[in-house]
C-alpha positions, 0 to 999 in steps of 0.5 A: 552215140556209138557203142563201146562194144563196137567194133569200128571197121578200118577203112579200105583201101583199094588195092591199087592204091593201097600197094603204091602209098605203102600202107599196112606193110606194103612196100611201093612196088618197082617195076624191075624192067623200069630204070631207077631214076639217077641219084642227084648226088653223082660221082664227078666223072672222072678227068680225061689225061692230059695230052702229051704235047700238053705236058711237054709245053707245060715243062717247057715254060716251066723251065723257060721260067727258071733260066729267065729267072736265074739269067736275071739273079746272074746278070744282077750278081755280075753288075754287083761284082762288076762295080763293087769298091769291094774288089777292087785292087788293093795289093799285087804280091809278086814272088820269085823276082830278083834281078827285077824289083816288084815295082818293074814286074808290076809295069811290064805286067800293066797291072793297077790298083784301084781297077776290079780285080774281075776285070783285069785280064791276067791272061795278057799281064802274064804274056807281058811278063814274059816279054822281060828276058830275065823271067822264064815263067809267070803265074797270075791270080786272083785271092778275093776280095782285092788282091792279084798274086804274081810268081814269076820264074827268072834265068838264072846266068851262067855266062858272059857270051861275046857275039859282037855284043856281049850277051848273057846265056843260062848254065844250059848254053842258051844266050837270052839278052844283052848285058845290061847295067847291074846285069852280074858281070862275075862270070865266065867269058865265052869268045870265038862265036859269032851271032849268026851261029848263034841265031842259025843253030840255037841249040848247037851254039848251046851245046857249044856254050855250055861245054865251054861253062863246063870247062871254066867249072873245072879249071877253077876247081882245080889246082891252076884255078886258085893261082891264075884266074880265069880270063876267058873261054876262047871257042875255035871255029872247029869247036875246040877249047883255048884257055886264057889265064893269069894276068900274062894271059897264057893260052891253055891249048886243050882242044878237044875233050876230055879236058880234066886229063889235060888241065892236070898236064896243064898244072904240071907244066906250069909248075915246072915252069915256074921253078925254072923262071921261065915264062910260056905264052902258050901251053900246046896239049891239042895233040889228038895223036899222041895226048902225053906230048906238051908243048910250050911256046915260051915268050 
């Protein structure tokens, strides 16, 4: 039995192993010019950049991607439209005709119902429009679902122009087709031309008519207008003006412009001639030289 008032050594260590478990405050000792072993848990390292070619190819198939997607939306939406009942044609609105019906301005257009409307080529309709003489000007388009929209723009005529033929030309002289049955008849007569004049000189012959419209404007608007009808506009070979009034047909010589001057001349002598009871075959007021000399070659 070990006494009370003993006290018991502690074991010693040797110093050597004492310093390396650490004991009674020592701290194992670290060599400084040993490397410390690494930590298990390391930082991942970090990623190299991708290469340029990389980015460039990954860009590419991206957008390769797309447009073969939106290709196939595309095609899909077009095979739709294409063969929905939903445009089909149901109704063709022309506007703007009136010497021909809507019926004639569809036909010459080929235009059908019941076709898709995506599938009608508007742009060879309209030049098949324009092969009619009457219209000037077309325009055709689509209002979705199903319906064509056509305006055209017709001639508007201004005179009755015997080449041989009779033709009808605009108020602006220009002569446009052959008269036709239910073509207007009520109009002025132009005579004294012939077609290759015509054909040669298109806007020569249009000036010539339109000067010859002109002078009928203002002989029916004037004072011989409302007592002898206008016959007809006789143009001669050098351009001058003849015209042919009243049912005796009498010949107003005027020759060249101005013409209004001359028709009030022309109004005198005729009412002189009428208080007489005279009747003239033609009225002489060509005169270029001496304008206030009339002649009258009577019957």
């Amino acid at each position: 039995m070990i006494p009370t008032n003993r006290r018991v050594k502690k074991p010693q260590l040797p110093p050597d192993v004492a310093e390396s478990a650490g004991v009674d405050g020592f701290e194992p000792l670290v060599d400084p010019e040993e490397p410390r072993p690494r930590d298990t848990l390391q930082s991942p390292k970090p990623k190299k950049p991708a290469s340029r070619a990389m980015t460039v190819a990954r860009a590419i198939i991206g957008v390769a991607l797309v447009v073969a997607v939106s290709g196939t939306v595309a095609w899909a939406a077009r095979r739709h439209v294409m063969s929905s009942t939903r445009f089909s044609v149901n109704e063709i609105d022309v506007t703007g005709a009136h010497h021909r019906t809507n019926d004639d301005v569809i036909r010459q257009a080929g235009l059908e119902r019941g076709k898709n409307v995506f599938l009608l080529d508007l742009d060879a309709a309209r030049q098949k429009i324009l092969t009619d003489p009457w219209i000037s000007d077309a325009t055709i388009a689509r209002r979705l679902p199903g319906t064509i929209l056509v305006q055209v723009t017709e001639r508007e005529a201004g005179a009755l122009v015997a080449l041989g033929e009779t033709y009808l030309a605009t108020p602006s002289g220009h002569v446009f087709k052959k008269v036709e049955l239910g073509d207007p008849m009520d109009l002025p007569v132009v005579t004294g031309m012939n077609l290759d004049t015509v054909t040669d000189d298109r806007e020569g012959a249009a000036r010539t008519i339109r000067r010859a419209i002109d002078l009928a404007a203002d002989y029916e608007h004037g004072s011989l207008g409302g007592r002898a009808a206008l016959q007809e506009v006789h143009v001669g070979i050098d351009g001058s003006m003849t015209l042919i009034v009243g049912k005796q047909a009498l010949a107003l010589v005027l020759g060249e412009p101005p013409y209004r001057k001359k028709l009030d001349q022309a109004a005198r002598v005729v009412t002189e001639l009428e208080k007489r009871g005279a009747k003239a075959d033609a009225i002489m007021l060509d005169n270029e030289a001496r304008p206030e000399r009339v002649v009258v070659r009577m019957k």
